[in-house]
C-alpha positions as CSV (number, residue, x, y, z in Angstrom):
1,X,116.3,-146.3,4.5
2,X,115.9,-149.8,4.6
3,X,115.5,-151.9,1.6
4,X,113.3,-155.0,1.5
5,X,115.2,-158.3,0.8
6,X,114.4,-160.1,-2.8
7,X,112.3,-162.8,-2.7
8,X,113.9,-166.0,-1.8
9,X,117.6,-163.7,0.1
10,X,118.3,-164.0,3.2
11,X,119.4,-160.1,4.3
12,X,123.7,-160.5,4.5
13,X,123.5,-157.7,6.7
14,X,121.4,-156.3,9.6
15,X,120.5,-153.0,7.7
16,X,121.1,-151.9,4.5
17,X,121.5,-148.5,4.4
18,X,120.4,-145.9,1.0
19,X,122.3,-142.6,0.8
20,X,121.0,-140.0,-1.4
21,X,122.4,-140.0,-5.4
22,X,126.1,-138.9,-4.4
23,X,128.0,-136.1,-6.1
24,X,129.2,-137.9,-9.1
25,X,132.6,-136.3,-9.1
26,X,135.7,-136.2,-6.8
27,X,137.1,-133.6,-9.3
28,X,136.6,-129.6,-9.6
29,X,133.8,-129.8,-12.3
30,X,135.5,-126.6,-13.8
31,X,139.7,-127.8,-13.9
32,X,139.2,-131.3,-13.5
33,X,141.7,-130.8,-10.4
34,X,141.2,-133.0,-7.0
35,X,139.1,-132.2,-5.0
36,X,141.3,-130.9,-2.0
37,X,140.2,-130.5,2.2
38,X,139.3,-126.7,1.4
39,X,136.8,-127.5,-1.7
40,X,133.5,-125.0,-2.1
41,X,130.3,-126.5,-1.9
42,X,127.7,-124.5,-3.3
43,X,124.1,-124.3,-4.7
44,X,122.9,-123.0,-8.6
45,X,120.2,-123.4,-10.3
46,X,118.7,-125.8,-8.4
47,X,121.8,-128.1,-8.4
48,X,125.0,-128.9,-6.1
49,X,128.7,-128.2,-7.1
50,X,132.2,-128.7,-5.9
51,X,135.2,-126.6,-7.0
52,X,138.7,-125.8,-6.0
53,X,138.2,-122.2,-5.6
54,X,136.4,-119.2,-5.6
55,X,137.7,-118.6,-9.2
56,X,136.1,-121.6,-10.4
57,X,132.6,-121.2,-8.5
58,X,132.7,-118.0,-10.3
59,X,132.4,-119.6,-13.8
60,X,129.8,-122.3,-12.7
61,X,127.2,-119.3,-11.4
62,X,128.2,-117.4,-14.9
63,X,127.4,-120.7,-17.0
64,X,125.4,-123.1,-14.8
65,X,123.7,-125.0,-17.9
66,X,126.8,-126.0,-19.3
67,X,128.4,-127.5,-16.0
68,X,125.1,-129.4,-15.0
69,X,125.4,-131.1,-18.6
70,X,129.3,-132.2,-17.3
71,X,127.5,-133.3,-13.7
72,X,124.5,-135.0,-15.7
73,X,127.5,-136.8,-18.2
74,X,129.4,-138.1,-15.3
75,X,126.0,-139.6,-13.3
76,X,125.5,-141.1,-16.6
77,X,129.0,-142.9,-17.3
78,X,129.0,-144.3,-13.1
79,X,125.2,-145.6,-13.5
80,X,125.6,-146.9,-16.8
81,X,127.5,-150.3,-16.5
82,X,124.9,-150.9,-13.8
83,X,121.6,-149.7,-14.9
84,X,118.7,-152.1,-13.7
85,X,116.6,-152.3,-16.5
86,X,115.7,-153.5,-20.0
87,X,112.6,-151.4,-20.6
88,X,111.3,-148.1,-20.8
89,X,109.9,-146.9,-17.4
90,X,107.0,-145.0,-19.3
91,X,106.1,-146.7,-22.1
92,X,107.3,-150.8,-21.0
93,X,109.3,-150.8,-25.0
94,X,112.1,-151.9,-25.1
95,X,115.1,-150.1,-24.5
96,X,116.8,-149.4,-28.7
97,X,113.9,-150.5,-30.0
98,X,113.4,-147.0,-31.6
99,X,117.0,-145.9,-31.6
100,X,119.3,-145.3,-29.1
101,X,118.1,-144.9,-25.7
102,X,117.0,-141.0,-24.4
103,X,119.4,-140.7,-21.1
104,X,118.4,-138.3,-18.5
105,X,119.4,-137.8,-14.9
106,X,116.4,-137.2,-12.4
107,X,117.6,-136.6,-8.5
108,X,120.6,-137.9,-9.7
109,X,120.0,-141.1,-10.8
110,X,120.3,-142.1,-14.6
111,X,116.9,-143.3,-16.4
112,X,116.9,-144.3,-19.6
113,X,113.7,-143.7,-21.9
114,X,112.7,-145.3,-25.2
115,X,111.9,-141.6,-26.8
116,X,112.0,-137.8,-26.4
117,X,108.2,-137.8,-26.1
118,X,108.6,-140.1,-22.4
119,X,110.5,-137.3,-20.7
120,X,107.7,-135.3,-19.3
121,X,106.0,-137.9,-18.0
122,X,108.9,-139.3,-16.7
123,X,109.7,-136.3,-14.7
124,X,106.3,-136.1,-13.6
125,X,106.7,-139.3,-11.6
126,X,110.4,-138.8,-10.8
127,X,110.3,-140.0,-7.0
128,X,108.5,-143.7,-8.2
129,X,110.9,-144.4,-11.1
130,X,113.7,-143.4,-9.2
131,X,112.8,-145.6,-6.6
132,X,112.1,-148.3,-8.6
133,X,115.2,-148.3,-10.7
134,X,117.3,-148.4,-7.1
135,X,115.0,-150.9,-6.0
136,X,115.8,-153.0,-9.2
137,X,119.7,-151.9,-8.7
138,X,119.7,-153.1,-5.1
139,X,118.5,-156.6,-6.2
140,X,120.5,-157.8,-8.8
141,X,123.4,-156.2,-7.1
142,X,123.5,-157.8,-4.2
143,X,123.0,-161.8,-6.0
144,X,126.9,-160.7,-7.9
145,X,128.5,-158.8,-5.5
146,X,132.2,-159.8,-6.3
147,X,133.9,-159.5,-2.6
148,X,133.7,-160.9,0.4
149,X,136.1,-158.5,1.9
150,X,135.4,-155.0,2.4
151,X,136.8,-152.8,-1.0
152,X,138.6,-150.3,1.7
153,X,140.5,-152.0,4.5
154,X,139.8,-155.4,3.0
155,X,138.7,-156.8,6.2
156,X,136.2,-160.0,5.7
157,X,132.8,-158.5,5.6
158,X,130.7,-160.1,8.6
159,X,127.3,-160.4,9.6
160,X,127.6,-156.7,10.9
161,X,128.8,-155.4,7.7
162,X,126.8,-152.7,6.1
163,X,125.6,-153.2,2.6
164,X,124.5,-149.7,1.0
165,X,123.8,-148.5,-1.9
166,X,126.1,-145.2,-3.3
167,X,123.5,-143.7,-6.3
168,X,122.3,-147.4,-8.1
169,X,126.0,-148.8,-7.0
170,X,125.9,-151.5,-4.5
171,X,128.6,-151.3,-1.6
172,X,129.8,-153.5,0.9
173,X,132.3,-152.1,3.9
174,X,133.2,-153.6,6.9
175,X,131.9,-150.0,8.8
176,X,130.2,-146.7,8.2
177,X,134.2,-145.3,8.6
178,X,134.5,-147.1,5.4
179,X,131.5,-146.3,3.8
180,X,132.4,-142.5,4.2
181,X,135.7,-143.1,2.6
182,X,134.4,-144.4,-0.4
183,X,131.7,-141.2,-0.8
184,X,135.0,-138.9,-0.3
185,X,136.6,-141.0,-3.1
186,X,133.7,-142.5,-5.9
187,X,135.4,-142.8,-8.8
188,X,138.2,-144.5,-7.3
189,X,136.0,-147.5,-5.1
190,X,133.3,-147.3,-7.6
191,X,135.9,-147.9,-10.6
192,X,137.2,-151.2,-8.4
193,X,134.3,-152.7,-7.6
194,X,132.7,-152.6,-11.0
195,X,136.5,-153.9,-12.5
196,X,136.3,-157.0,-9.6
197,X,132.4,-157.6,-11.6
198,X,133.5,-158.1,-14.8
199,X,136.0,-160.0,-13.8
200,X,133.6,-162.5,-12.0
201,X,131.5,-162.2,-14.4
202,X,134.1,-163.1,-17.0
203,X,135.3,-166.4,-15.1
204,X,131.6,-167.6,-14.8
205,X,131.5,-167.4,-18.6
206,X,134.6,-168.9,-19.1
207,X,133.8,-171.5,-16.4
208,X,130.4,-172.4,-18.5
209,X,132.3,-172.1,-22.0
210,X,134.8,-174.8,-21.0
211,X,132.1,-177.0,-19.3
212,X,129.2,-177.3,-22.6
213,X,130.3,-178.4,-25.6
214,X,129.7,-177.1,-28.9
215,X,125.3,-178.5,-29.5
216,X,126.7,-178.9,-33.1
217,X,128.8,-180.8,-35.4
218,X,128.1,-179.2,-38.5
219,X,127.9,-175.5,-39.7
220,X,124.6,-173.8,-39.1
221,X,124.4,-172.1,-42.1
222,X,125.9,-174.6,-45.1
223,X,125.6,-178.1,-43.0
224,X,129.2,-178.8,-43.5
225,X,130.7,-180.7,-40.7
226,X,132.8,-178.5,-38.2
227,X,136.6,-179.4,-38.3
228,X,139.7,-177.9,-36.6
229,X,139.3,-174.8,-39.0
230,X,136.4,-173.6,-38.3
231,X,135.7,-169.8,-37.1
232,X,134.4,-168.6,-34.0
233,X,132.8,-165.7,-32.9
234,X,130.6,-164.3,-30.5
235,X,127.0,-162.8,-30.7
236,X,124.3,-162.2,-27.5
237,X,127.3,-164.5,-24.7
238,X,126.6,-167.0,-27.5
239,X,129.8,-168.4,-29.3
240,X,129.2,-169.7,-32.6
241,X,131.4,-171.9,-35.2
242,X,130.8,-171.8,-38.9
243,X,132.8,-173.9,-41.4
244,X,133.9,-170.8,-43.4
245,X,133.8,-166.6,-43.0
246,X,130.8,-166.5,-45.4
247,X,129.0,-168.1,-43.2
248,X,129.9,-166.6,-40.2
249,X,128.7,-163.2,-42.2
250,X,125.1,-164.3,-43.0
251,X,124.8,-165.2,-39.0
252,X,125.6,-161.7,-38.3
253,X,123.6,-160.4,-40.5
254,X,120.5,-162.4,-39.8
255,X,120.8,-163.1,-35.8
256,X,116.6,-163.3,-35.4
257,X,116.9,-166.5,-37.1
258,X,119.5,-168.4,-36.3
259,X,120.1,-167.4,-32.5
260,X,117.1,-169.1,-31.9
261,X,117.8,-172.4,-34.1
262,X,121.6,-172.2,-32.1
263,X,119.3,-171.9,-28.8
264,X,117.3,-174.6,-30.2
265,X,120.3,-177.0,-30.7
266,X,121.7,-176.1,-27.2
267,X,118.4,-177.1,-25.3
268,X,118.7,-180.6,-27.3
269,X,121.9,-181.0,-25.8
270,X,121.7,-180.5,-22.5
271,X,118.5,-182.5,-22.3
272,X,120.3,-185.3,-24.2
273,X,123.1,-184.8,-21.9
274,X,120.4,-185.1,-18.5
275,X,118.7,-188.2,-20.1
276,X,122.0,-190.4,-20.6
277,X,123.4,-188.7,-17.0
278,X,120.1,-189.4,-14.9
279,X,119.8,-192.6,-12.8
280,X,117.2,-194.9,-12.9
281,X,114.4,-194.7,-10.7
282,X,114.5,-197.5,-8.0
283,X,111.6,-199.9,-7.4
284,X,109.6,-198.6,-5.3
285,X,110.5,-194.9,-5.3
């Protein structure tokens, strides 16, 4: 299936190709073994497994709840890092605003709910949120992808490279070959690409870090001016300094006020910073 292009991309690739949610393990659900050339595929209660043996498949049929539960968990924990969005599908809330997020796994694909009561309904329009949360994937997926090489042979990825998308995990492989190796190993592929992320995504911050400078002088809390002692921490990507630990303690404890007033402080900078870099407008122009 081919997915439309955000607005403003210019498509990296001349198709992008969407394979169903993939089994989420490369493991016997039942021993945890590797899956070997001679594993059972087989059908239960409405869902797919992959064991070692007969044995095994045995004791999947006998307690088919509690496996789907292990299938549902391991979805959960591949989709997780990447899940799309910030809100609940049902209801628009936002996501912990009333407690920890409801996970569920529809056709294989993790959605998170703000509630209990947003299940139903949320299984009532399965195919649309489903779509809509790979949709979502595909998109902010494809502006960070962290290689330019494909994550199997490690070939440069060309303009005939195929970009697809394994569950809500974006791909990028020099051939279909290499696509189907990933499949036949997930957790292996999947695990590297989403390392080489945070790792990119760690050197952009780091990158930015070193390039602002602290939008204050003086504590945020007492007003004392900030010396060579004073602690930093981290809340929300934002680093903070505070001229003591007390301080630094009522900032935790009361981060709806004084992110924004740090936020504040930063945006004063960097237009202070554009004013005094920006050239004068030449006569005539």
């Amino acid at each position: 299936m081919m997915w439309p292009m955000p607005a403003g991309e210019t498509a990296p690739t001349p198709e992008a190709v969407q394979f169903d949610a993939p089994y989420p393990l490369d493991t016997c659900v039942v021993t945890g073994k590797q899956l070997g050339i001679d594993f059972i595929t087989f059908t239960t209660a409405g869902h797919t497994f992959k064991t070692c043996c007969i044995k095994c498949k045995a004791l999947v049929e006998l307690d088919s709840a509690t496996f789907i539960k292990k299938l549902d968990a391991a979805a959960i924990a591949a989709q997780l890092p990447n899940y799309p969005m910030t809100i609940c599908p049902i209801s628009g809330s936002k996501l912990g605003a009333m407690g920890e997020p409801v996970q569920i796994v529809i056709n294989g694909t993790l959605v998170q709910l703000c509630c209990s009561h947003c299940i139903n309904k949320a299984n009532s329009t399965a195919d649309a949120i489903v779509q809509r949360i790979r949709q979502l994937s595909f998109e902010a997926q494809l502006k960070t992808y962290p290689l330019t090489t494909c994550v199997v042979s490690g070939e440069p990825l060309t303009h005939e490279a195929i970009t697809t998308m394994v569950g809500t995990t974006l791909v990028r492989t020099c051939c279909n070959k290499c696509i189907n190796t990933v499949l036949a190993n997930l957790s292996q592929y999947l695990l590297a690409i989403e390392e080489l992320r945070k790792a990119a995504a760690s050197a952009v911050k780091s990158s930015n870090t070193e390039q602002r400078p602290y939008p204050l002088t003086t504590c945020l809390v007492s007003g004392k001016r900030l010396d060579a002692d004073a602690v930093t921490f981290s809340i929300d990507n934002r680093t903070f300094k505070t001229c003591c630990v007390t301080c630094k303690a009522k900032i935790e404890k009361d981060t709806e006020n004084f992110v924004p007033l740090f936020d504040a402080a930063s945006k004063a900078t960097v237009q202070t910073t554009n004013q005094s870099t920006s050239k004068p407008k030449l006569p005539g122009y």
